[in-house]
MDTraj code that builds the backbone (N, CA, C; nanometers):
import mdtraj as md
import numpy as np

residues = "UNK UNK UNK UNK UNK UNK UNK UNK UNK UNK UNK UNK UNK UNK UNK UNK UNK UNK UNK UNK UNK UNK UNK UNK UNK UNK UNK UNK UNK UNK UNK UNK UNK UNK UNK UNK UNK UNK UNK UNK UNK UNK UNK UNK UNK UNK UNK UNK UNK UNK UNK UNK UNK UNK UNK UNK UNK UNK UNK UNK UNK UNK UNK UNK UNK UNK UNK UNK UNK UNK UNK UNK UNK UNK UNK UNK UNK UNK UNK UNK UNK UNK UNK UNK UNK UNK UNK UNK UNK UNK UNK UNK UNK UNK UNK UNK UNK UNK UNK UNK UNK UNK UNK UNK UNK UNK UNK UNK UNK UNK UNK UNK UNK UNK UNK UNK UNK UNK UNK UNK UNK UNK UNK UNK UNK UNK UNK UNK UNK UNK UNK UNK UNK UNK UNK UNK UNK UNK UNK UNK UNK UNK UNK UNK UNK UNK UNK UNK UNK UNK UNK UNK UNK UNK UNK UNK UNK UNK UNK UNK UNK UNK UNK UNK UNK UNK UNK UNK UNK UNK UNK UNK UNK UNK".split()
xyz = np.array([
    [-1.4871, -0.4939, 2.2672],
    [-1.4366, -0.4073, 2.3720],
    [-1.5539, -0.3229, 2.4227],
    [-1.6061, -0.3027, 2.5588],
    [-1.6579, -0.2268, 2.5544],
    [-1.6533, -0.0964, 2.6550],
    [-1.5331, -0.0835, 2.6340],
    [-1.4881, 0.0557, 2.7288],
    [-1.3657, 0.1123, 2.5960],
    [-1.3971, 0.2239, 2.5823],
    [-1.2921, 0.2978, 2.5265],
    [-1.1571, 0.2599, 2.5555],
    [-1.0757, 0.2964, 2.4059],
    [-0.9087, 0.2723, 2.5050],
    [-0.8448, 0.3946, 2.4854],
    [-0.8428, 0.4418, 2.6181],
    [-0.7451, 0.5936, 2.5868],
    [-0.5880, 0.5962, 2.5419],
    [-0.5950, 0.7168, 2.4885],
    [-0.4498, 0.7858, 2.4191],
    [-0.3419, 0.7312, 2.5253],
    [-0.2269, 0.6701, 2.4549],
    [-0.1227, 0.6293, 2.4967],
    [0.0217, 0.5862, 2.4444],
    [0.1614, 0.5448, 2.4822],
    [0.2002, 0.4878, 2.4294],
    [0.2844, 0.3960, 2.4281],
    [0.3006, 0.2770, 2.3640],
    [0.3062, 0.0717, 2.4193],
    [0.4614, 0.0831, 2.3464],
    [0.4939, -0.0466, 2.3920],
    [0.6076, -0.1271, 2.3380],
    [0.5503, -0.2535, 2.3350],
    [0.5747, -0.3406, 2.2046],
    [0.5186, -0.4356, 2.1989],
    [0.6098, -0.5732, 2.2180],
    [0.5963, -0.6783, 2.2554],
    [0.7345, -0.7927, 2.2965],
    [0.6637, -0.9078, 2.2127],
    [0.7346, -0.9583, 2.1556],
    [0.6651, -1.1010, 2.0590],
    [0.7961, -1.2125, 2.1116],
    [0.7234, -1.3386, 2.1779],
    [0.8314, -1.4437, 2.2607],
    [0.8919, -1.3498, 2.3409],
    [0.9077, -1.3162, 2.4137],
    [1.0031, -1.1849, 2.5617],
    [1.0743, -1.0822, 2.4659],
    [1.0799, -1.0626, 2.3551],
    [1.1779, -1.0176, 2.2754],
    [1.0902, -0.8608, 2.2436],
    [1.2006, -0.7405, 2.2841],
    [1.1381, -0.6226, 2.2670],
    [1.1037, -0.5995, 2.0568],
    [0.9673, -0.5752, 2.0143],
    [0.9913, -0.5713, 1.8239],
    [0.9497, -0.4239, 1.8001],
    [0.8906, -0.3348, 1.9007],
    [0.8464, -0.1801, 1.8482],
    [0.7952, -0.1384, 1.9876],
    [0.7307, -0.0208, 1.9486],
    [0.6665, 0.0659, 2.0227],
    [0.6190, 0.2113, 1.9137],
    [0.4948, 0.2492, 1.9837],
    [0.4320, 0.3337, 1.9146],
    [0.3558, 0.3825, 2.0298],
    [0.2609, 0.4925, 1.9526],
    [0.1205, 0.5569, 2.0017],
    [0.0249, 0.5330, 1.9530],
    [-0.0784, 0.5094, 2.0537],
    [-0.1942, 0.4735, 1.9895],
    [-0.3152, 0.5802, 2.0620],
    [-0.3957, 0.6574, 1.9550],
    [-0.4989, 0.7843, 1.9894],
    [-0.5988, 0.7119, 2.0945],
    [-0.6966, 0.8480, 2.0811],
    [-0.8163, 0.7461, 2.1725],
    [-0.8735, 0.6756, 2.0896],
    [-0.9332, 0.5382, 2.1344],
    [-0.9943, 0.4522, 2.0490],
    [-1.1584, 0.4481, 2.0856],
    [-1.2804, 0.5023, 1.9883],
    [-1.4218, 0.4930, 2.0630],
    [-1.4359, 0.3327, 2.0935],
    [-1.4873, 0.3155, 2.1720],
    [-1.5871, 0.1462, 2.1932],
    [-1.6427, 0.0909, 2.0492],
    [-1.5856, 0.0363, 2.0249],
    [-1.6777, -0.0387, 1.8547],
    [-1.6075, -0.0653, 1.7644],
    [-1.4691, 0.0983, 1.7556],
    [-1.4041, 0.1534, 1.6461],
    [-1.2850, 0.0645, 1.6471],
    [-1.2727, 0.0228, 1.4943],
    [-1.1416, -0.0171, 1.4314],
    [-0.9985, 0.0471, 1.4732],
    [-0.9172, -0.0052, 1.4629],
    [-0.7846, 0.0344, 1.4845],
    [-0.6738, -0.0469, 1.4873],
    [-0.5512, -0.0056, 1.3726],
    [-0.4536, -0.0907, 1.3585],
    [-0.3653, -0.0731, 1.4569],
    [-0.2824, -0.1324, 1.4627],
    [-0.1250, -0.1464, 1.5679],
    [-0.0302, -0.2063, 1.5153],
    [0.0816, -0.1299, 1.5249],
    [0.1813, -0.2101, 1.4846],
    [0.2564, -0.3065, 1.5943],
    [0.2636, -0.4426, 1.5528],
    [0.3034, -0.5108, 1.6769],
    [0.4879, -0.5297, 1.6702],
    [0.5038, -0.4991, 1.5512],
    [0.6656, -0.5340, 1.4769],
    [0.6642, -0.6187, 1.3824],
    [0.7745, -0.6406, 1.3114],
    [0.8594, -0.6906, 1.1680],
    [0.7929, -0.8290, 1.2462],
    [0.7583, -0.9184, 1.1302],
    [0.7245, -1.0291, 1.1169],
    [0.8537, -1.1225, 1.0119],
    [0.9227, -1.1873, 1.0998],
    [1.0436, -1.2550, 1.0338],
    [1.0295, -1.3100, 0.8998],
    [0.8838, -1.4101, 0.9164],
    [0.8592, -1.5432, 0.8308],
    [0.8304, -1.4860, 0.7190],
    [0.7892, -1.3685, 0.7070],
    [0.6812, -1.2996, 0.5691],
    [0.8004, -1.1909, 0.5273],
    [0.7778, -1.2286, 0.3799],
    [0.8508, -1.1098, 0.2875],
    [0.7934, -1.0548, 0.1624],
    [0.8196, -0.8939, 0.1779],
    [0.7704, -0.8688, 0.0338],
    [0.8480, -0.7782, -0.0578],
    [0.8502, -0.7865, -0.1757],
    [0.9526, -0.7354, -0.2822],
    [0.8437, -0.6533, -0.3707],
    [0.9335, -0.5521, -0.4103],
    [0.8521, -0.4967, -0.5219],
    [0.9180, -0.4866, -0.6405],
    [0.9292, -0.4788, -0.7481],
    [1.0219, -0.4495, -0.8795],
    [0.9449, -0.4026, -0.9939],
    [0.9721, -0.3267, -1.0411],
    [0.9320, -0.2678, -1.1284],
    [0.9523, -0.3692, -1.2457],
    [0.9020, -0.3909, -1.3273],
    [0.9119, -0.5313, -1.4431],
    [0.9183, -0.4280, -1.5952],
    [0.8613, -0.3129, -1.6006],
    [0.8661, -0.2663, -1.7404],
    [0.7801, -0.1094, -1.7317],
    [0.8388, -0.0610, -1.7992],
    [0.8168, 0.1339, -1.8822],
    [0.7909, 0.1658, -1.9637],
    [0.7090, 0.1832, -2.0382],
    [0.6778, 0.2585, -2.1417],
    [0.6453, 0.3881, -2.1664],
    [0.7278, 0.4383, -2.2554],
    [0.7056, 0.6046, -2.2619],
    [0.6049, 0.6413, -2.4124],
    [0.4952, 0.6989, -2.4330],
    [0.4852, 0.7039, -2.5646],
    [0.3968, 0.8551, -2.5669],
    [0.4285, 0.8918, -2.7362],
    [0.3608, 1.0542, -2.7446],
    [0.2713, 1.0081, -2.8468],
    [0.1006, 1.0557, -2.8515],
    [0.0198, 1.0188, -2.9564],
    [-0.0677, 1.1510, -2.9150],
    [-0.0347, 1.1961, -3.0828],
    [-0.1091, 1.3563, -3.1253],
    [-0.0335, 1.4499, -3.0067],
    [-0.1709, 1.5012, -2.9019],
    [-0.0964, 1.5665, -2.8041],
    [-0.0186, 1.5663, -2.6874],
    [-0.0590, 1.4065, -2.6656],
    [-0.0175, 1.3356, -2.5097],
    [0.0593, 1.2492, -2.4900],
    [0.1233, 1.2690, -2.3933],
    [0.2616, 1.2142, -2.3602],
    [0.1657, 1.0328, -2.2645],
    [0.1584, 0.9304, -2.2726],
    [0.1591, 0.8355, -2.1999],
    [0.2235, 0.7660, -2.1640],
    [0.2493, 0.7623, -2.0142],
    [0.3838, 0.6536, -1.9687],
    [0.2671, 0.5399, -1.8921],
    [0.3216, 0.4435, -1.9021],
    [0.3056, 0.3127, -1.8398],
    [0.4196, 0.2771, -1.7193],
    [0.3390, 0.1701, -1.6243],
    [0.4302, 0.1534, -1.5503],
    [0.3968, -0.0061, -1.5201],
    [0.4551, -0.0965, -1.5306],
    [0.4126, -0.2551, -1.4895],
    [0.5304, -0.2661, -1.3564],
    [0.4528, -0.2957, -1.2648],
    [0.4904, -0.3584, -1.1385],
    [0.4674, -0.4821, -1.0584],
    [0.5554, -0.5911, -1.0113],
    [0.5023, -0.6966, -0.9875],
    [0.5561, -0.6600, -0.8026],
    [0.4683, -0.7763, -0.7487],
    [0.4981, -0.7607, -0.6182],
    [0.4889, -0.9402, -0.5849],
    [0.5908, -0.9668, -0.4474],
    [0.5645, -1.1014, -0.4639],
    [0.5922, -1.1299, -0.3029],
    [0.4888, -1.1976, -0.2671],
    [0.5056, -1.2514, -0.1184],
    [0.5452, -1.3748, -0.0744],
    [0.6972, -1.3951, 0.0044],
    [0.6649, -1.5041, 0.0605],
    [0.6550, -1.5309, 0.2144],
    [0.6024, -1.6413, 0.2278],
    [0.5639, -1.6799, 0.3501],
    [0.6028, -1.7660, 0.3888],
    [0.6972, -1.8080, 0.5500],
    [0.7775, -1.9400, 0.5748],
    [0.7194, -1.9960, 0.6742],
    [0.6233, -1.9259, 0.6970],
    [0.5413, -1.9708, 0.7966],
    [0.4738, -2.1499, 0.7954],
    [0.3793, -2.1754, 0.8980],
    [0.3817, -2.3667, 0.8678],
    [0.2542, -2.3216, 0.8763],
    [0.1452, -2.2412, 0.8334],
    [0.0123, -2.2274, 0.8249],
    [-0.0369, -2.0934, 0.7615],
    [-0.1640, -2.1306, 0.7013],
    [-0.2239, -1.9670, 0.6213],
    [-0.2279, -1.8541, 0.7379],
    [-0.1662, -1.7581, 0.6796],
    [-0.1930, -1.6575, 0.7144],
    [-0.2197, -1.5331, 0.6458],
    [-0.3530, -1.4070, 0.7003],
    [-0.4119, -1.2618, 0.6362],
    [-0.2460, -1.2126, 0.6548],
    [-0.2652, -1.1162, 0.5248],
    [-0.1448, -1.0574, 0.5132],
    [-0.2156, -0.8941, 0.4082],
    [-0.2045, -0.7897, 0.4505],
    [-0.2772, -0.7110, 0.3939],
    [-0.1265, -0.6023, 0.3317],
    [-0.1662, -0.5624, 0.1967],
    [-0.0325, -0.5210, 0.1309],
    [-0.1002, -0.4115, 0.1100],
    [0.0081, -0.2870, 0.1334],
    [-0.0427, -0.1822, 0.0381],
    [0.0445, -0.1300, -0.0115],
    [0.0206, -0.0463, -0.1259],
    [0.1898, -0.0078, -0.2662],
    [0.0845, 0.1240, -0.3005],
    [0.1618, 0.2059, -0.3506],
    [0.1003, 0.3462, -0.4142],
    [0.1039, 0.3662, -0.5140],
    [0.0427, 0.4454, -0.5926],
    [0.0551, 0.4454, -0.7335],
    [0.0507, 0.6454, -0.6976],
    [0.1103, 0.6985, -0.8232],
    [0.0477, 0.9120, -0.8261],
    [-0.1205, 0.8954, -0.7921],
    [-0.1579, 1.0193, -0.7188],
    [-0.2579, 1.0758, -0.7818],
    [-0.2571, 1.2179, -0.7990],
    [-0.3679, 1.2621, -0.8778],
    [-0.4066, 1.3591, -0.8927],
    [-0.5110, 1.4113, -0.9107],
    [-0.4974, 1.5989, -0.8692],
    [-0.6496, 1.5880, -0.8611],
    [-0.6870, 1.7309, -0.9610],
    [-0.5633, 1.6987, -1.0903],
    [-0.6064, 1.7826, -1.1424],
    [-0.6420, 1.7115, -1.2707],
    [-0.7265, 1.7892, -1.3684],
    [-0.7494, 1.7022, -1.5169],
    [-0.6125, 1.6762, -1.6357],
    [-0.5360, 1.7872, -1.6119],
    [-0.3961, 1.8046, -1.6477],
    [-0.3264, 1.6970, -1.6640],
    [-0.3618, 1.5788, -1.5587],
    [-0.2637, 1.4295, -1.5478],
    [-0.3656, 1.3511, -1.4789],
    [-0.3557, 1.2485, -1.5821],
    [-0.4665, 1.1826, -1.5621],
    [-0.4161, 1.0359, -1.5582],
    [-0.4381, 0.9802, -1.4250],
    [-0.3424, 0.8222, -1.4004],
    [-0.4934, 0.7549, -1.3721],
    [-0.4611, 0.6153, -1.4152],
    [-0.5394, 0.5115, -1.3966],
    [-0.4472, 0.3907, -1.3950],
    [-0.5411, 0.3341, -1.2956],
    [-0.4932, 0.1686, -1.2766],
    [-0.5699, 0.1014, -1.3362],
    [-0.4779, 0.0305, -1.4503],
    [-0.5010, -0.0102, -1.5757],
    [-0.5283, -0.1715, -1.5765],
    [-0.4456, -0.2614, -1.5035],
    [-0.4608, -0.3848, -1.4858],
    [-0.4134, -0.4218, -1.3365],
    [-0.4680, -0.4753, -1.2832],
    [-0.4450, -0.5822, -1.1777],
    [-0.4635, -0.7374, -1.1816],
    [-0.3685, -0.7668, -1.1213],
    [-0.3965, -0.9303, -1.0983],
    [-0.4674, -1.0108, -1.0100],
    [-0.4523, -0.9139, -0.9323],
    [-0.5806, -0.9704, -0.7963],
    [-0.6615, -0.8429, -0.7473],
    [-0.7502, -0.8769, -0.7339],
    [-0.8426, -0.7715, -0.6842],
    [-0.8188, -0.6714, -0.5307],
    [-0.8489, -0.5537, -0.5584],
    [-0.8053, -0.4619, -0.4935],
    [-0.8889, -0.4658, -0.3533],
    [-0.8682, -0.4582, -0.2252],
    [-0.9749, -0.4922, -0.1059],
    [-1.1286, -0.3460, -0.1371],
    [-1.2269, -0.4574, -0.0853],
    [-1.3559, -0.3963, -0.1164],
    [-1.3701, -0.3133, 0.0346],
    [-1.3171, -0.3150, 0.0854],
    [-1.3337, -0.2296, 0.2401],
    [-1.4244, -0.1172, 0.2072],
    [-1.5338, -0.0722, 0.2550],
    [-1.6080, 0.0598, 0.2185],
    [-1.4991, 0.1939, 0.2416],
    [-1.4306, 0.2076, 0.3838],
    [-1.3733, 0.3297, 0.4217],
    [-1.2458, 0.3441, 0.3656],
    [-1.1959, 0.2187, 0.2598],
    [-1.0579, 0.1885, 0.2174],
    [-1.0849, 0.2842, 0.0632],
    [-1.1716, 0.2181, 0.0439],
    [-1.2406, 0.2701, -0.1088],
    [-1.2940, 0.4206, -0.1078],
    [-1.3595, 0.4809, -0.0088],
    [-1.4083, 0.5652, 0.0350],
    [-1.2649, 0.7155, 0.0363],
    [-1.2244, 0.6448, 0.1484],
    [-1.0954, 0.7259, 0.1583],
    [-0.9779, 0.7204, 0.0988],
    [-0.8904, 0.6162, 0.0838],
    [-0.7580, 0.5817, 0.0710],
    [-0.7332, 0.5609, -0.1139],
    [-0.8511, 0.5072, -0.1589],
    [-0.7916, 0.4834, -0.2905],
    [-0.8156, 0.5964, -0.4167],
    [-0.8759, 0.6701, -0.3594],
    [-0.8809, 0.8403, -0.4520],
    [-0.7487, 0.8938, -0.4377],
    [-0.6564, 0.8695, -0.3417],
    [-0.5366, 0.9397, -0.2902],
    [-0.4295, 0.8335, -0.3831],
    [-0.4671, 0.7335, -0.4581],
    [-0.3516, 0.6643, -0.4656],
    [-0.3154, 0.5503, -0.4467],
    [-0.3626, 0.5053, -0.3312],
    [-0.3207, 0.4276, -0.2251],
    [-0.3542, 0.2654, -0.2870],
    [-0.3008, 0.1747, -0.3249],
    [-0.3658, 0.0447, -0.3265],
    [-0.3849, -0.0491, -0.2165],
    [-0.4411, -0.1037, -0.1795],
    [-0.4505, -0.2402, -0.0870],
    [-0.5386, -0.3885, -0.1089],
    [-0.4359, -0.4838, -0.1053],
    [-0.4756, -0.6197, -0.1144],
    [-0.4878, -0.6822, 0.0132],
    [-0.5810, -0.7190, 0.1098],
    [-0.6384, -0.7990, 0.1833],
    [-0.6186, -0.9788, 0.1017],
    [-0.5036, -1.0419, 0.1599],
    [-0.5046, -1.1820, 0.0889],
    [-0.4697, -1.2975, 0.2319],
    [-0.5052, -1.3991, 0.1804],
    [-0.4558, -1.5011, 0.2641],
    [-0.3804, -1.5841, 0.1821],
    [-0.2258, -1.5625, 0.2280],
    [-0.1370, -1.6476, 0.1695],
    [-0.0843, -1.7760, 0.2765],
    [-0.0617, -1.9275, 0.1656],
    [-0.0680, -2.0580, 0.2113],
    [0.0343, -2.0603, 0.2666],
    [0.0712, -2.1554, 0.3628],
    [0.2377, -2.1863, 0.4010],
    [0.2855, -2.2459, 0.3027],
    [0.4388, -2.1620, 0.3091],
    [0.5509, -2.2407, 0.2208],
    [0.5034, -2.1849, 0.0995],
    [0.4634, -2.0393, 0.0813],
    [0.4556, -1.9526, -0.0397],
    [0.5834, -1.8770, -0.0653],
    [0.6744, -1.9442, -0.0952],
    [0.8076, -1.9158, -0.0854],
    [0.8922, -1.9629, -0.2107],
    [0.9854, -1.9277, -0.2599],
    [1.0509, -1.9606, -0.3682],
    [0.9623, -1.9695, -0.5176],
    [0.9765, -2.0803, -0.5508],
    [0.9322, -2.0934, -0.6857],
    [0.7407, -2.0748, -0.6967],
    [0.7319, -2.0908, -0.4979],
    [0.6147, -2.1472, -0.4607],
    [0.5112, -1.9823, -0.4170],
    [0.6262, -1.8383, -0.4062],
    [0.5668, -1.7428, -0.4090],
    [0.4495, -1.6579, -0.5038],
    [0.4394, -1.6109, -0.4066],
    [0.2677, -1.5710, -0.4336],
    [0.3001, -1.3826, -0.4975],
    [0.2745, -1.4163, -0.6426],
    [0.3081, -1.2730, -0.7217],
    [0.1932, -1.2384, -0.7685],
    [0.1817, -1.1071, -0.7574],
    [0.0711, -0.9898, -0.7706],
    [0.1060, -0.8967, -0.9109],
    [0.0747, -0.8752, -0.9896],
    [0.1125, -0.7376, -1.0830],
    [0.0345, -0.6978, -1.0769],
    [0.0597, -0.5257, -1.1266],
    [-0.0684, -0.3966, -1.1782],
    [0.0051, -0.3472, -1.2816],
    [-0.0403, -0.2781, -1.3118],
    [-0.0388, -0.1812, -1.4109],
    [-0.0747, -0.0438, -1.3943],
    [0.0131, 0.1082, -1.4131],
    [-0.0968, 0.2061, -1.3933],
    [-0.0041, 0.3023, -1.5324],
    [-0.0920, 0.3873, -1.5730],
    [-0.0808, 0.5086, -1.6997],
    [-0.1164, 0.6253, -1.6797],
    [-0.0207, 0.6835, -1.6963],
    [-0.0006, 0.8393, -1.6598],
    [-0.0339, 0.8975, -1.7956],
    [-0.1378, 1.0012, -1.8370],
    [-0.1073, 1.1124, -1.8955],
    [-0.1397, 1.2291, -1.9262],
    [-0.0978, 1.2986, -2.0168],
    [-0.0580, 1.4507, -1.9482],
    [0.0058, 1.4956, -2.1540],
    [0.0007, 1.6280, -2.1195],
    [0.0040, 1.7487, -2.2878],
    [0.1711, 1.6585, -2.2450],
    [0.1937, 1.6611, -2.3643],
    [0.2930, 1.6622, -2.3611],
    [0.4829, 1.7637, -2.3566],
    [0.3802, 1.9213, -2.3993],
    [0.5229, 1.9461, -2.3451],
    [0.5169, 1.9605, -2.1625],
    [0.4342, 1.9007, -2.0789],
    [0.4388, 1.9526, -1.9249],
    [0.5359, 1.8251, -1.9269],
    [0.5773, 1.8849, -1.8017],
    [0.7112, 1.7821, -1.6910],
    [0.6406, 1.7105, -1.5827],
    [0.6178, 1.6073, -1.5719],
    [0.5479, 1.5792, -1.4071],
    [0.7244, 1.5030, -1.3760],
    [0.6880, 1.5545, -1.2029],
    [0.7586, 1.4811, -1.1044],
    [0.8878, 1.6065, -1.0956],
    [0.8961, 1.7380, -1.0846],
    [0.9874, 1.8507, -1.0845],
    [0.9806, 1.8917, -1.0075],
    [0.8568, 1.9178, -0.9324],
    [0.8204, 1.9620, -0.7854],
    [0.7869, 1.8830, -0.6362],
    [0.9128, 1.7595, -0.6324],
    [0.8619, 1.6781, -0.5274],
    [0.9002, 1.6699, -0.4138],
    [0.9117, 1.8610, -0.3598],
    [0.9695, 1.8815, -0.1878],
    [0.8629, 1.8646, -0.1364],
    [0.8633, 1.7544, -0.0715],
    [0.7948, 1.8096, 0.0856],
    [0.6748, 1.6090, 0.0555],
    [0.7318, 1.5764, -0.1132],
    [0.6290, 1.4875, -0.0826],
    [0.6517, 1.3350, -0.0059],
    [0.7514, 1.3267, 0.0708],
    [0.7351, 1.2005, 0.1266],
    [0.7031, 1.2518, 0.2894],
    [0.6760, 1.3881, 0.3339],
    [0.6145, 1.4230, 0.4286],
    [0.4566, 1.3919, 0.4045],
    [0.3981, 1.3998, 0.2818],
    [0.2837, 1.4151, 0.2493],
    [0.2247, 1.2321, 0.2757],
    [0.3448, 1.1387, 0.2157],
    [0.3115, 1.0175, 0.2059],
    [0.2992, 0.8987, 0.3462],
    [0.3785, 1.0252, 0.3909],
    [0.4098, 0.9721, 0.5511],
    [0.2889, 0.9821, 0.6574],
    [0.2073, 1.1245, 0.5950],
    [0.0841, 1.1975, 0.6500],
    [-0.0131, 1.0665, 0.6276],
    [-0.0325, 1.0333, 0.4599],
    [-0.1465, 0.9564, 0.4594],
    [-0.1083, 0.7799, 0.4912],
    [-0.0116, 0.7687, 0.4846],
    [0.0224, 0.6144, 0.5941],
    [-0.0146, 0.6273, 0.7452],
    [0.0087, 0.7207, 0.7677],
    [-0.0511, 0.7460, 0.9118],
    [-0.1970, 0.7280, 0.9347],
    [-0.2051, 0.8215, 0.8341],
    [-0.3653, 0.8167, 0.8677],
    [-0.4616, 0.6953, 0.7911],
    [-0.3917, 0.6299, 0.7235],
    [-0.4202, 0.4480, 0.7069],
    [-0.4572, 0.3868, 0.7779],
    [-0.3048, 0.3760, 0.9033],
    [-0.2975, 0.2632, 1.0147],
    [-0.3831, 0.2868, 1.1343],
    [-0.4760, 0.4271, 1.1333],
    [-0.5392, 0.4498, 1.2537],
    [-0.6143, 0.3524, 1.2501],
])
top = md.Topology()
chain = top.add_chain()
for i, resn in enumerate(residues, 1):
    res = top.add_residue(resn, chain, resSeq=i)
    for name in ("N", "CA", "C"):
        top.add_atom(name, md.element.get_by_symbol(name[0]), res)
traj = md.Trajectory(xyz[None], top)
């Protein structure tokens, strides 16, 4: 591109058929920027939680969390499909989470890594095959571990946080 695209805002039509509309900021000449074009029929994704573990050793409370995620695709050719799922963070020493196992590697993006995954945030950049569907779907697990003294409570104070989660999805898709 090489003219800026100014602040505005689209409706997008996939086959004549109205699928969204949004705003999109100013965009510099060069600069990246997502769009949402709408729901993509052929592609699906599930998340389920698969298993919990709660455990106390000496002073600390550690919970586990195993999550699988699984994509399919009905599509009749490969297609990029970029996932992202959240895990807590924090940014105090008090609670201390790590992502413990993954099954596929997390995207190496510099500004993804830079920005988004100190906050939490995971993302997989994958290309899934056609007809990744049924028995033939394409499953992801992680793993992440929370912990923390054990007499503290996490998760008691959570007004205001899916305003917060909403803030940094936003500021993802720019």
């Amino acid at each position: 591109m090489t003219l800026p695209l100014l602040a505005g805002s689209y409706r997008a039509f996939s086959d004549g058929e109205f699928v969204g509309k949004g705003k999109v900021p100013v965009i510099a000449r060069g600069q990246d920027f997502t769009i949402g074009l709408g729901a993509d029929t052929q592609l699906r994704c599930y998340r389920e939680l698969v298993d919990k573990t709660d455990e106390t050793s000496w002073g600390s409370r550690v919970q586990s969390f195993d999550y699988r995620l699984r994509i399919e695709s009905y599509k009749r050719g490969p297609v990029k499909v970029r996932v992202y799922d959240r895990i807590p963070a924090s940014k105090t020493k008090e609670l201390e989470i790590k992502l413990t196992k993954h099954s596929r590697g997390l995207s190496n993006e510099a500004v993804y890594k830079r920005d988004h995954r100190p906050r939490g945030i995971l993302r997989w950049d994958l290309k899934v095959a056609p007809g990744s569907n049924g028995a033939k779907a394409l499953d992801m697990t992680y793993r992440f571990e929370m912990k923390y003294e054990k007499g503290k409570h996490v998760g008691r104070k959570a007004t205001g946080l899916m305003r917060v989660m909403e803030k940094d999805f936003r500021a993802m898709s720019r």
